[in-house]
Biopython code that builds the backbone (N, CA, C, O; Angstrom):
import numpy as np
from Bio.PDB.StructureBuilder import StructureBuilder

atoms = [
    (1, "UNK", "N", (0.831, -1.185, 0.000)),
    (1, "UNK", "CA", (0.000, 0.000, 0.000)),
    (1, "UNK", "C", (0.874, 1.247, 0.000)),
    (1, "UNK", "O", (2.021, 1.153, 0.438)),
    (2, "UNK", "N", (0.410, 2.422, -0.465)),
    (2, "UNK", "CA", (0.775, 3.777, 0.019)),
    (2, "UNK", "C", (1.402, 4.047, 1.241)),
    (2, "UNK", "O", (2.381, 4.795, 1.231)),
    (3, "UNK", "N", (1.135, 3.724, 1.945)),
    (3, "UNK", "CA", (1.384, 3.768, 3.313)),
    (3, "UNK", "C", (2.524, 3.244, 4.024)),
    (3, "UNK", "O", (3.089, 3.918, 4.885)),
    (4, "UNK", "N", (3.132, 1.338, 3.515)),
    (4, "UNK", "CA", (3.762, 0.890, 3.575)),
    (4, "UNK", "C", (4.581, 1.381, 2.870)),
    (4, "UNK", "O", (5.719, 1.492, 3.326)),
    (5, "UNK", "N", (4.348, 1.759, 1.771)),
    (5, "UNK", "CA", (5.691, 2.186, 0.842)),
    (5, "UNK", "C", (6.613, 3.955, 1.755)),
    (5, "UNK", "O", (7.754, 4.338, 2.016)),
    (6, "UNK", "N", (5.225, 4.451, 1.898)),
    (6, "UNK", "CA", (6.086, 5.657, 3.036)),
    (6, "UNK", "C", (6.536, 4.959, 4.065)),
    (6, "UNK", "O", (7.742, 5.055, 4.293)),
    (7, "UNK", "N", (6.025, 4.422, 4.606)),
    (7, "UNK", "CA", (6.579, 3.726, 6.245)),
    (7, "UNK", "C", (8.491, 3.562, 6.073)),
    (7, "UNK", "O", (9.364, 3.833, 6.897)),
    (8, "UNK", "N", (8.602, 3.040, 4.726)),
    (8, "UNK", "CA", (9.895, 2.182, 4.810)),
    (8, "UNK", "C", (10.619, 3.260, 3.651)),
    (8, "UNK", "O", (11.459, 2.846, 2.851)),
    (9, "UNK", "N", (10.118, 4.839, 3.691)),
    (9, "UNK", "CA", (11.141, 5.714, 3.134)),
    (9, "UNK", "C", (11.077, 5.922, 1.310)),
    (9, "UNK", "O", (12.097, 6.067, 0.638)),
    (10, "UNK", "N", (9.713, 5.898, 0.748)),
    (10, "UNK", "CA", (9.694, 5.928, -0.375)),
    (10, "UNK", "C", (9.189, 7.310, -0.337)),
    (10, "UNK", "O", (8.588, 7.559, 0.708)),
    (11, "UNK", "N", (9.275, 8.442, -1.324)),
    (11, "UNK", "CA", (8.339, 9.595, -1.223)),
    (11, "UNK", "C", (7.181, 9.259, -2.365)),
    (11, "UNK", "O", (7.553, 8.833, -3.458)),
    (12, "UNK", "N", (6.113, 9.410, -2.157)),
    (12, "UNK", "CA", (5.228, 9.134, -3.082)),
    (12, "UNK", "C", (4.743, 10.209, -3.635)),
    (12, "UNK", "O", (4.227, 10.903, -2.759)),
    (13, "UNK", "N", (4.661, 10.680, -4.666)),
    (13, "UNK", "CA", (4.577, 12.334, -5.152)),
    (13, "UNK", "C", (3.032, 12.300, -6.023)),
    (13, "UNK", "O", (1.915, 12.800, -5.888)),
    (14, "UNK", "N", (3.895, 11.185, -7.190)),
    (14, "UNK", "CA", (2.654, 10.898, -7.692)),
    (14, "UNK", "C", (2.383, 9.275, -8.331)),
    (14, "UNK", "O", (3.148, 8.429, -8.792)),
    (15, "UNK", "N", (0.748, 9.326, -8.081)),
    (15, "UNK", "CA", (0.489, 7.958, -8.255)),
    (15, "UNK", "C", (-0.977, 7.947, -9.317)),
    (15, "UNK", "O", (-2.066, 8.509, -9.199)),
    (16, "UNK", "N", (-0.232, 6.744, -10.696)),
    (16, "UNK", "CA", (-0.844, 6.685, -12.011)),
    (16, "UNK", "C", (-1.861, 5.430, -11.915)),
    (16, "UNK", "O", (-1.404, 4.292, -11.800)),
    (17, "UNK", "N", (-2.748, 5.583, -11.946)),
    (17, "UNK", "CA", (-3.903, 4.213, -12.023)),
    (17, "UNK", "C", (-4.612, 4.108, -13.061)),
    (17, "UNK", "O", (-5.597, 4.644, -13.568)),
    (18, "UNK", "N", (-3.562, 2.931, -13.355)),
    (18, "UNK", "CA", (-4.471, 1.848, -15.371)),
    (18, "UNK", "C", (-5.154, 0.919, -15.237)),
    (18, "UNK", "O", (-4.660, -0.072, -14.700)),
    (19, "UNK", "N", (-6.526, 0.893, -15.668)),
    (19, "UNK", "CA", (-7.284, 0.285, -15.349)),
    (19, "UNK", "C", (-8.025, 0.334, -16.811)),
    (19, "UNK", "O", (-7.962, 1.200, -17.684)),
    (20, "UNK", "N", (-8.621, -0.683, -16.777)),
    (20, "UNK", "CA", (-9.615, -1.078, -18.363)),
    (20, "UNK", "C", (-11.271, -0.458, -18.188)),
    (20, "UNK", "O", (-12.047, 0.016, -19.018)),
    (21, "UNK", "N", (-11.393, -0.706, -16.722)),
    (21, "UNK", "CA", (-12.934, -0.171, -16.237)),
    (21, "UNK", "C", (-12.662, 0.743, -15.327)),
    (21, "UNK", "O", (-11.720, 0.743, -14.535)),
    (22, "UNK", "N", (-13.709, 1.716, -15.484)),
    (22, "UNK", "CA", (-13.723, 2.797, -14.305)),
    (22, "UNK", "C", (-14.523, 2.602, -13.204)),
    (22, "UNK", "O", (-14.975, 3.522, -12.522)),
    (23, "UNK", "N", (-14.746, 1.202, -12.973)),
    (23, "UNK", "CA", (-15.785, 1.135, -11.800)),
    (23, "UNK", "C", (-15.124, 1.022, -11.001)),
    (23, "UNK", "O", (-15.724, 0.420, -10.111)),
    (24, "UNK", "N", (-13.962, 1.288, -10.664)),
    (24, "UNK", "CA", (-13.251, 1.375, -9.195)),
    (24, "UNK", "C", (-12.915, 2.812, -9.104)),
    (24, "UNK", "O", (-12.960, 3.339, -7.993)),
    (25, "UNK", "N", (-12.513, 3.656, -10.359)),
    (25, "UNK", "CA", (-12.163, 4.795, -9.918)),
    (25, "UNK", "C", (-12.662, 5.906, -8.963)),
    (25, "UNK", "O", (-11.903, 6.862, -8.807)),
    (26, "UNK", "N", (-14.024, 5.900, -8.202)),
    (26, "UNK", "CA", (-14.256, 6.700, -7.397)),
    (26, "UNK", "C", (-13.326, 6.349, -6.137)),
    (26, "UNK", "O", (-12.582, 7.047, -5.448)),
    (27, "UNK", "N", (-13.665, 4.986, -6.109)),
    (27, "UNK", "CA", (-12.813, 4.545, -4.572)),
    (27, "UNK", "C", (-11.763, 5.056, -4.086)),
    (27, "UNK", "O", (-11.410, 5.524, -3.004)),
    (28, "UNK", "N", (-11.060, 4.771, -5.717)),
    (28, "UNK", "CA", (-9.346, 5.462, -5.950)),
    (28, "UNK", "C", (-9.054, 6.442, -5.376)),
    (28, "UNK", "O", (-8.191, 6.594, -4.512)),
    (29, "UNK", "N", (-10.016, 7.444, -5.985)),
    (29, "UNK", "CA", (-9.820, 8.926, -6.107)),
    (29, "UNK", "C", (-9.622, 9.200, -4.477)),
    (29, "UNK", "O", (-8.678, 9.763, -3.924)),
    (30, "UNK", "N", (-10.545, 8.751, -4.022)),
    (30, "UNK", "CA", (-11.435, 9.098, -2.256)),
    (30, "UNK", "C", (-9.987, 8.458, -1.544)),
    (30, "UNK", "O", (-9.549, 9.146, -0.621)),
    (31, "UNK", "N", (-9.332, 7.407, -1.832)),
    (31, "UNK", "CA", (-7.943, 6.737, -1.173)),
    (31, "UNK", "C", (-6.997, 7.730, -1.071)),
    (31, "UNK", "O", (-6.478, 8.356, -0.147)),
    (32, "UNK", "N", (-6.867, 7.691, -2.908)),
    (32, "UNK", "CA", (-5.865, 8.493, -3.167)),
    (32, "UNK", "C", (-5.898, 10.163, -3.632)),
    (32, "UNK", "O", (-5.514, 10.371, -4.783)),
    (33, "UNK", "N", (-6.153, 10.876, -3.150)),
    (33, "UNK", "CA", (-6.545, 11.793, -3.905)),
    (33, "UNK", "C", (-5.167, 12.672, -4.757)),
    (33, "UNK", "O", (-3.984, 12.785, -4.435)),
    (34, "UNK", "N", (-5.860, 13.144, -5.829)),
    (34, "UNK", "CA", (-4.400, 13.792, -7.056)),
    (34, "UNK", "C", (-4.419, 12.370, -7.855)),
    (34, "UNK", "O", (-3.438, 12.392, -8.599)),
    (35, "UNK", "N", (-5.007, 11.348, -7.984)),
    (35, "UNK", "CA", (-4.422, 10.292, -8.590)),
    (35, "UNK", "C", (-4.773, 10.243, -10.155)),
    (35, "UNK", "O", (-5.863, 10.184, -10.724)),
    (36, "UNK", "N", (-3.856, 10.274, -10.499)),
    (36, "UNK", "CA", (-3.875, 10.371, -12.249)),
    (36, "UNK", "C", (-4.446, 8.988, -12.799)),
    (36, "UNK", "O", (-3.683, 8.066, -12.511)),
    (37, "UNK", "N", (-5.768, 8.514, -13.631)),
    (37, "UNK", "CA", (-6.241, 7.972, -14.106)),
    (37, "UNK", "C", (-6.270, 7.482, -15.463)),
    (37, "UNK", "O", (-7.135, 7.887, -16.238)),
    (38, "UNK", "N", (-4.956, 6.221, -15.990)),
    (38, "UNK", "CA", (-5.313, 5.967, -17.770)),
    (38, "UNK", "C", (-6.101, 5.224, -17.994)),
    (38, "UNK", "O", (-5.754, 4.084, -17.684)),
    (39, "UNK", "N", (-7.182, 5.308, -18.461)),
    (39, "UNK", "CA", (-8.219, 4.260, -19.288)),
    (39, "UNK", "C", (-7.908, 3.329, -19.922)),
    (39, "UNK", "O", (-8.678, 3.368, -20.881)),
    (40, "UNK", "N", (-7.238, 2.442, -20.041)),
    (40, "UNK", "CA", (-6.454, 1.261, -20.568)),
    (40, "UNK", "C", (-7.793, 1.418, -21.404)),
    (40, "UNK", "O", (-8.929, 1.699, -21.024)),
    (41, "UNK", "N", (-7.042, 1.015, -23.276)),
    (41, "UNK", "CA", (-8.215, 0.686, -23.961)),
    (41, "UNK", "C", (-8.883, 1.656, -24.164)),
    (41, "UNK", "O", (-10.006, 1.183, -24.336)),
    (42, "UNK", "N", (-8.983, 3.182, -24.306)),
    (42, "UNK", "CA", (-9.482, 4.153, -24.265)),
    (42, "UNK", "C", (-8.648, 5.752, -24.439)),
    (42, "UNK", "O", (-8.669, 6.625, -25.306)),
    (43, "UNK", "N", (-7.893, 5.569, -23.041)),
    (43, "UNK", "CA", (-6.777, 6.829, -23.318)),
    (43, "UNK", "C", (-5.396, 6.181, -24.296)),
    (43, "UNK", "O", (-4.799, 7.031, -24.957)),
    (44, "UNK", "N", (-5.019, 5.087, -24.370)),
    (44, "UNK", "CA", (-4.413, 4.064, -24.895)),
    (44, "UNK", "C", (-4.140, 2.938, -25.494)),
    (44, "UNK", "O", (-3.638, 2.076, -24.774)),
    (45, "UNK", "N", (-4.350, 2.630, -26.804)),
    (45, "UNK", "CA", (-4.912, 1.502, -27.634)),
    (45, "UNK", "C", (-3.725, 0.154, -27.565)),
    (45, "UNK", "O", (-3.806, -0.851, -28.273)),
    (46, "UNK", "N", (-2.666, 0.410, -26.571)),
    (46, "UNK", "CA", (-1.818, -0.643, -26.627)),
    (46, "UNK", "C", (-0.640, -0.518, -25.283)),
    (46, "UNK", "O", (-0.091, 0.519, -24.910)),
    (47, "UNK", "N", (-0.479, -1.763, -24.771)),
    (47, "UNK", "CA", (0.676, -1.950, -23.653)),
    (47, "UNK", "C", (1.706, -1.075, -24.184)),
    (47, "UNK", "O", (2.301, -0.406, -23.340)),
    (48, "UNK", "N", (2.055, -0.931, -25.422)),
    (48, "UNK", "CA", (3.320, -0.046, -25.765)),
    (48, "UNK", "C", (3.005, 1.184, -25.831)),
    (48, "UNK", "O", (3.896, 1.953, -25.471)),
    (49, "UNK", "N", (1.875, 1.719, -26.225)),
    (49, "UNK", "CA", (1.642, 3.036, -26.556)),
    (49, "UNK", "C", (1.802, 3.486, -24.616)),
    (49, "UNK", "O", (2.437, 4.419, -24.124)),
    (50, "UNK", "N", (0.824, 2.235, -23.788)),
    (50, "UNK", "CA", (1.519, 2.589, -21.720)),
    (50, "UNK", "C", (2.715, 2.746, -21.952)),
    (50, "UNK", "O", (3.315, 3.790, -21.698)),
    (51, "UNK", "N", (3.172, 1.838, -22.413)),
    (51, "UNK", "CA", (5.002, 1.977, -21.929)),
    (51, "UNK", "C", (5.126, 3.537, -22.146)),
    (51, "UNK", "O", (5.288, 4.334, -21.222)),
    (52, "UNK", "N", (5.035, 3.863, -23.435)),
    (52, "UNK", "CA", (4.810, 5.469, -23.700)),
    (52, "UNK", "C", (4.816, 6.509, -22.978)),
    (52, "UNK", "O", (5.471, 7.513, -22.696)),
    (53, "UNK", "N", (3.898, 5.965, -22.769)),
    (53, "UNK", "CA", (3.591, 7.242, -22.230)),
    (53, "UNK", "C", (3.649, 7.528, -20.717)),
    (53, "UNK", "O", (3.406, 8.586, -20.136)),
    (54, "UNK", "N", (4.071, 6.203, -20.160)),
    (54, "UNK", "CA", (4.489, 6.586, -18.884)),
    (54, "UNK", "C", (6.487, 7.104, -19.127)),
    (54, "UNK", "O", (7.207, 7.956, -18.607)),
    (55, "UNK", "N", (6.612, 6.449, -19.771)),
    (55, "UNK", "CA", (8.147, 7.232, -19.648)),
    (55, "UNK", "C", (7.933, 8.608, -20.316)),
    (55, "UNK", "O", (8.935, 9.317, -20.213)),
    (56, "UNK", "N", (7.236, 8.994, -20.758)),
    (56, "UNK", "CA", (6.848, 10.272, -21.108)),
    (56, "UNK", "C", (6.333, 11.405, -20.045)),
    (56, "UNK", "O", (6.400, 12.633, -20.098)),
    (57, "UNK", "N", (5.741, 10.434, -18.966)),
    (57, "UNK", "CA", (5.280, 11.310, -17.786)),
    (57, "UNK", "C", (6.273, 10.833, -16.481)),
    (57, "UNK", "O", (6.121, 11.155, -15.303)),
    (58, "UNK", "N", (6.993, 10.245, -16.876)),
    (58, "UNK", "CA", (8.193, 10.175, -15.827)),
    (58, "UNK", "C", (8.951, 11.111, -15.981)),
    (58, "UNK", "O", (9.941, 11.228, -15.260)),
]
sb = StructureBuilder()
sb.init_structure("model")
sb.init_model(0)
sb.init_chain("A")
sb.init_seg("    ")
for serial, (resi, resn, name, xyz) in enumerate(atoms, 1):
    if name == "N":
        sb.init_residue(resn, " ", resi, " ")
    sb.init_atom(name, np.array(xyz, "f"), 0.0, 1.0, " ", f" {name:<3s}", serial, name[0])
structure = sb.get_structure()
């Protein structure tokens, strides 16, 4: 979790959630709030075009 990962010295700045369905994303949001959301299948038509574009937002 978030939490664990701070506990043991990670800074968590920002956190990207890919998902194919948005029926979890409210939960997300309310957990995590600021959390950046890709629509697998929607904002992105392929695992490579993710690869993409996360080293693009890294």
């Amino acid at each position: 979790t978030i939490e664990e990962l701070r506990s043991i010295g990670y800074d968590i700045d920002d956190v990207i959630y890919v998902d194919d369905r948005v029926i979890h994303i409210d939960g997300v949001k309310m957990a995590v709030p600021g959390v950046d959301f890709i629509h697998m299948w929607v904002d992105v038509k392929s695992f490579e075009e993710l690869k993409q574009l996360l080293q693009k937002l890294g």
